[in-house]
C-alpha positions as a printed Julia matrix, in Angstrom:
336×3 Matrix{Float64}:
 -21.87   85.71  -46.41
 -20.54   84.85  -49.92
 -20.53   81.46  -51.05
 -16.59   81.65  -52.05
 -16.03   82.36  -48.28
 -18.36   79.33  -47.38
 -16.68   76.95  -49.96
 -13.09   78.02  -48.58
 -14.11   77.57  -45.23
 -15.64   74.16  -46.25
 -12.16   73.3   -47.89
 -10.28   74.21  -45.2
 -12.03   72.41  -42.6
 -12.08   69.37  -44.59
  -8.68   69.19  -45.55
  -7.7    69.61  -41.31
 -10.29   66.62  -40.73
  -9.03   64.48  -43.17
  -5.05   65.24  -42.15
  -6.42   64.26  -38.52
  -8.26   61.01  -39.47
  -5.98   59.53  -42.14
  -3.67   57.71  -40.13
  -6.75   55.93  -38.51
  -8.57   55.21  -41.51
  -7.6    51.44  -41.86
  -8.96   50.71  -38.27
 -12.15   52.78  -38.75
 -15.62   51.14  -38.79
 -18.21   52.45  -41.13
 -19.89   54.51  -38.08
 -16.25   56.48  -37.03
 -16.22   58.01  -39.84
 -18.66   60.43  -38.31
 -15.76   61.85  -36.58
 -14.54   63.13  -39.74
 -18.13   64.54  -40.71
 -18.75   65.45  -36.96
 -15.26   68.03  -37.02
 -16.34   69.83  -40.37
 -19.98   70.04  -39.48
 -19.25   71.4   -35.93
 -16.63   73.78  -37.15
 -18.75   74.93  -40.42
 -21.82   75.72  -38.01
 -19.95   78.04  -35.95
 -18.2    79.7   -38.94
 -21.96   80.41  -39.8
 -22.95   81.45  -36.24
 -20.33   83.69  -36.09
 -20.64   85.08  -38.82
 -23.78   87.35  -37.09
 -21.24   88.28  -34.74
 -17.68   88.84  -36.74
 -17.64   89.56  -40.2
 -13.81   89.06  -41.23
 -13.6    85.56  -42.84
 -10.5    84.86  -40.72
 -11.77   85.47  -37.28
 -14.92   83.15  -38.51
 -12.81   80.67  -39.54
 -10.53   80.17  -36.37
 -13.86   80.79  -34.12
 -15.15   77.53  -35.71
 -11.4    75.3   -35.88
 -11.43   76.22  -32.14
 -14.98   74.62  -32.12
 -15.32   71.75  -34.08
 -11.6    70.85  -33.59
 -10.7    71.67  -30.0
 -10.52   69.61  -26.67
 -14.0    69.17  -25.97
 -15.44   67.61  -29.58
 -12.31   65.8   -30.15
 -13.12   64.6   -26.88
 -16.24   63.12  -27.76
 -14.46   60.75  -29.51
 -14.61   58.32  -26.61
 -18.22   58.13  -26.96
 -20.46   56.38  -29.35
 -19.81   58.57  -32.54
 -23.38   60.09  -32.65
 -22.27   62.25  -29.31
 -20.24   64.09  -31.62
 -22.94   64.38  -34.03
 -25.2    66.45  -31.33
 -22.71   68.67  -30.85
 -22.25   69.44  -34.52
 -25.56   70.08  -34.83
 -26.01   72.45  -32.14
 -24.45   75.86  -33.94
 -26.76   75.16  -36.93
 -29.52   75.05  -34.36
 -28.47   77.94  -33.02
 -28.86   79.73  -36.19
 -32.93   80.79  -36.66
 -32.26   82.48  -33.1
 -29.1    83.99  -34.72
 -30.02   85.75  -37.91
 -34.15   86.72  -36.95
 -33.1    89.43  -34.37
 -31.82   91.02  -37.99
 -35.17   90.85  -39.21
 -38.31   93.05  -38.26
 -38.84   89.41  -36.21
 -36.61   90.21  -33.32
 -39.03   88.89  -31.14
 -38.49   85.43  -32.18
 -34.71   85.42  -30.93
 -35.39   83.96  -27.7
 -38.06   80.91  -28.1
 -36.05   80.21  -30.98
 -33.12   79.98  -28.34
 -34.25   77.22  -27.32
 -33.9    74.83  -29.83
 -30.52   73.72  -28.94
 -31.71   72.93  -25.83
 -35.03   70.84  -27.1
 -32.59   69.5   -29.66
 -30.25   67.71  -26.68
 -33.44   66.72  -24.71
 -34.83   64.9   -27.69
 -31.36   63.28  -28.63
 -31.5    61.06  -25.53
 -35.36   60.48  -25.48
 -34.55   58.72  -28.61
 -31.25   57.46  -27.82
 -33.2    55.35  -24.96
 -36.28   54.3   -26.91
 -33.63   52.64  -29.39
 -30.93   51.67  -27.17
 -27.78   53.41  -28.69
 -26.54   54.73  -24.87
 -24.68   57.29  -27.03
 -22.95   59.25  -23.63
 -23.78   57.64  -20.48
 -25.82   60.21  -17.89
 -23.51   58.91  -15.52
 -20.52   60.63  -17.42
 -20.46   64.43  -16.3
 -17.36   66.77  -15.54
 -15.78   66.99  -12.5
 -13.71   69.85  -10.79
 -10.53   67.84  -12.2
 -12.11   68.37  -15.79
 -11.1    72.08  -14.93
  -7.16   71.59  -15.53
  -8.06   70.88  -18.89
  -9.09   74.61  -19.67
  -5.11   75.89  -18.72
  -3.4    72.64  -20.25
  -5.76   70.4   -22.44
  -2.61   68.58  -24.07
  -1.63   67.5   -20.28
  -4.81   66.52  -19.37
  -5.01   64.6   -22.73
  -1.8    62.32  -21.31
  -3.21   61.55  -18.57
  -6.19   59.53  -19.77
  -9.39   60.23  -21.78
 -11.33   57.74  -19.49
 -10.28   59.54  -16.96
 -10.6    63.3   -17.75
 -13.52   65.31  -19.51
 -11.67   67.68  -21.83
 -13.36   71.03  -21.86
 -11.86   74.35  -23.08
  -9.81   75.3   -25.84
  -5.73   75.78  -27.22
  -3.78   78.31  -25.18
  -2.94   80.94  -27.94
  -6.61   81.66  -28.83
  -7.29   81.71  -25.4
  -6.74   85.84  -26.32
  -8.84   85.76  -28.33
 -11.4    84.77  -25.86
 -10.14   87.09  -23.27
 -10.33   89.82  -25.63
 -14.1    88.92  -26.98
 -15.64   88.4   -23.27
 -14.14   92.11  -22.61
 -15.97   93.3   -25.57
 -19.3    91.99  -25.05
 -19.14   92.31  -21.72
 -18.53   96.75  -22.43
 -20.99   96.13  -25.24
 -23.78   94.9   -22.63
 -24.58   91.87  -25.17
 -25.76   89.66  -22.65
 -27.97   87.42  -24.8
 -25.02   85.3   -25.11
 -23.49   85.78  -21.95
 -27.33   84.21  -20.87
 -26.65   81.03  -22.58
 -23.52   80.97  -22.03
 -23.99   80.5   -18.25
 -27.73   78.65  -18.42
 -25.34   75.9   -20.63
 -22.41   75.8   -18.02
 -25.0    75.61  -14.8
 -26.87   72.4   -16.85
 -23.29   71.47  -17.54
 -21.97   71.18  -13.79
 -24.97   69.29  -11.95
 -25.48   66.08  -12.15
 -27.87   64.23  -14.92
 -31.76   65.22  -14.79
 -34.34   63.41  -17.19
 -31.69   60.76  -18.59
 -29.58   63.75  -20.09
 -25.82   63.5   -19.63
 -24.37   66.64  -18.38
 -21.9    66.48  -20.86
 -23.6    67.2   -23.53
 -24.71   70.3   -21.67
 -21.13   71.42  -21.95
 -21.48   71.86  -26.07
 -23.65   75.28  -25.43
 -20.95   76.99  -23.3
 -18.11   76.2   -25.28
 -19.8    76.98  -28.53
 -20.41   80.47  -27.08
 -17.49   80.88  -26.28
 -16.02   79.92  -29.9
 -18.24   82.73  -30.75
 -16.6    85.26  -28.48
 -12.77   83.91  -29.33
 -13.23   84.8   -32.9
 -15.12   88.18  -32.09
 -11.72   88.61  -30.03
  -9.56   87.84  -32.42
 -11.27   90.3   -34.74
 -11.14   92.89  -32.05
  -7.45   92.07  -31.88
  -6.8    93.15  -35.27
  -8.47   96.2   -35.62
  -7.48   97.4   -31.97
  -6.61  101.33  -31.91
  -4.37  103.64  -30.08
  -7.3   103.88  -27.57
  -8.32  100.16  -27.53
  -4.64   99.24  -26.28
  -5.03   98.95  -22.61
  -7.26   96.41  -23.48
  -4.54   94.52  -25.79
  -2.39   94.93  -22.85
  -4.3    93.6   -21.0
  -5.14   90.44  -23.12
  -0.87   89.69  -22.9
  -0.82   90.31  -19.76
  -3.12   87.03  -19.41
  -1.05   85.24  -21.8
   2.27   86.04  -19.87
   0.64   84.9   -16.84
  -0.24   81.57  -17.88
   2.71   81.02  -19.43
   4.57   81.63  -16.48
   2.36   79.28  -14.44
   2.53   76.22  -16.54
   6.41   76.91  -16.68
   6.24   76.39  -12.73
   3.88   73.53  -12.79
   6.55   72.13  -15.41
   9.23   72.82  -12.52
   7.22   70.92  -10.06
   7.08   67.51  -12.23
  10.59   67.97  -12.73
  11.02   67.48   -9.19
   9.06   64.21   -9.2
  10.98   61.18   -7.18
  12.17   59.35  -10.12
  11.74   61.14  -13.02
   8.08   59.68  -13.1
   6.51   63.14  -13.52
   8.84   63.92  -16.54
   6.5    63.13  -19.67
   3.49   65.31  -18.1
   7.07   68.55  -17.26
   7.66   67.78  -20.85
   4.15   68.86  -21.88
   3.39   71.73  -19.34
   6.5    73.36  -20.95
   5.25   72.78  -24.74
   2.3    74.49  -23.01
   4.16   77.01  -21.81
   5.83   77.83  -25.09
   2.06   77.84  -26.53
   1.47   80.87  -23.82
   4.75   82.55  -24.53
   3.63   82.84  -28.21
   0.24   84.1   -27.82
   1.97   86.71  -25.63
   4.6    87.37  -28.19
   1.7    87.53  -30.68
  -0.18   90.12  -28.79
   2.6    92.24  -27.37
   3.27   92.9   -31.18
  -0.3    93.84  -31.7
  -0.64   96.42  -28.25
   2.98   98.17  -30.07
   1.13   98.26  -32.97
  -1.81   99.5   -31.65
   0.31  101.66  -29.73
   2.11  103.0   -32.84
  -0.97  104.28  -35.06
  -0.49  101.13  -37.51
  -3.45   99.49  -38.52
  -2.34   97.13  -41.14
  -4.93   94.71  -40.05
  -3.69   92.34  -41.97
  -0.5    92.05  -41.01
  -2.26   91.71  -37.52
  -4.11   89.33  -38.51
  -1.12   87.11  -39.85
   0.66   87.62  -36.6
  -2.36   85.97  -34.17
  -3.29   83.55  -37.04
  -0.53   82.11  -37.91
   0.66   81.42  -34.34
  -2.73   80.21  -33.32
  -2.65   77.76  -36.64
   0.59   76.47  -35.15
  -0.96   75.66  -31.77
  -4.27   73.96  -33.21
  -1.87   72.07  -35.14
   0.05   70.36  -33.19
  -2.77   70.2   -30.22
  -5.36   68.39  -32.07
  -3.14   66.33  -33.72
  -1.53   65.36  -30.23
  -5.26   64.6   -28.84
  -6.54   63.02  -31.67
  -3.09   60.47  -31.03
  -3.79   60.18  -27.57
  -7.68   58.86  -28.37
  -7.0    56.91  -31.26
């Protein structure tokens, strides 16, 4: 990886943090300004991670946004501020695991795996022998915490003390569609491993003082990893890869249409009282509607012999840059 790439990345990422934060700046206490180092840390550690995955500089770069700024670490934010500090860390852990199975030291991959893990255990072993209480073990997500992954916005309205947001935006949700398909064909289940040993420690309730939350870092950073794998996969899709595209807007249309009806339903409320939360579901509905626009461009594409992956890539991009946008910023209101 070239250091012009990392700088840019680091730029980028900085510059996102900063436009969050600003408004908040006057309020902050010395300590919340972790959540501005917290965001660029998180997101620069899974630009790295990725990077052993996806080499186009682009599908790094959204792979780590959707990371470091998405539901779940701008979520954090009701926490102490060193909560989000674990889960920045935890990509850059993830790293000696990454890049030795490139080396003759392939063997290493796995013990080094579990650093992460050791990383999160230690974190509250200390956390209790100094009294910081960083997450409480008693916090841990809840089969309500679900609606976040189809509407994260909605589920930001209705109260962070309340709801546990996990997943990601809706247009690089094809992106993640489209890298699980690949790795899944690919049989690279190392991933896929962690992936599901982070979301099982993730969904039970808190064993040796460790809040299940934090569990919740490991699946979502995999599947950061995956999304901008997918996205890559999205621009350099063939003629013969386009069933798979099709598929991947397919998905898109389909959530679309089901936030539009869930929009319909709080329409209906007695009283107009459900009309801020049909308000959202349908700015989450547009948010579908684009990704499927997006990707229905790519599959004709595809379809057509045109590579032009950079046009692709300017198509998903840009309307995935919309959504993080105007998401995070929306979140980042709702918390602060």
């Amino acid at each position: 990886m070239s250091l012009l790439r990392f700088a840019a990345a680091v730029v980028i990422y900085t510059g996102f943090a900063t436009y969050l934060y600003q408004p908040y700046f006057r309020n902050f206490h010395p300590p919340q300004y972790l959540f501005v180092a917290n965001a660029c840390l998180a997101s620069l550690g899974c630009f790295v991670l990725s990077r052993r995955w996806t080499s186009g500089f682009w599908a790094s770069l959204f792979g780590g946004a959707v990371y470091g700024f998405g539901p779940f670490a701008l979520g954090l934010a009701k926490f102490h501020p060193t909560a989000g500090s674990l889960a920045a860390a935890i990509p850059w852990l993830f790293c000696p695991a990454a890049f030795c199975t490139r080396s003759k030291r392939r063997w290493a991959g796995w013990p080094l795996s579990v650093l992460p893990f050791l990383a999160v255990a230690l974190f509250f072993q200390v956390s209790v022998h100094y009294r910081l209480f960083a997450v409480s073990t008693q916090a841990r997500l809840h089969l309500g915490d679900l609606a976040s992954l189809l509407a994260p916005t909605v589920m930001a309205e209705r109260g962070l003390t309340k709801i546990n947001l996990i997943g990601f935006y809706h247009v690089p949700v094809a992106g993640l569609v489209m890298g699980l398909s690949m790795f899944l064909v690919a049989r690279r289940f190392g991933i896929m491993a962690i992936l599901v040993i982070g979301a099982v420690l993730a969904s039970f309730k808190s064993f040796l003082d460790i809040s299940p939350i934090m569990w919740a870092a490991i699946p979502v950073l995999c599947c950061s990893i995956l999304l901008g794998a997918g996205i890559q996969g999205l621009a350099s899709a063939g003629p013969t890869d386009r069933k798979w595209v099709l598929a991947v807007a397919a998905v898109m249309g389909a959530l679309s249409i089901v936030t539009l009806l869930l929009a319909t339903k709080y329409f209906g409320v007695f009283a107009g009282l459900g009309k801020e939360y049909a308000r959202l579901f349908v700015s989450t509905a547009k948010m579908y509607l684009l990704g499927t626009v997006a990707v229905t461009i790519l599959f004709f594409m595809a379809k057509a012999k045109l590579q032009l992956s950079w046009l692709r890539l300017m198509i998903l991009c840009s309307a995935m840059a919309v959504d993080i946008f105007f998401s995070a910023r929306f979140i980042v209101d709702e918390i602060f």
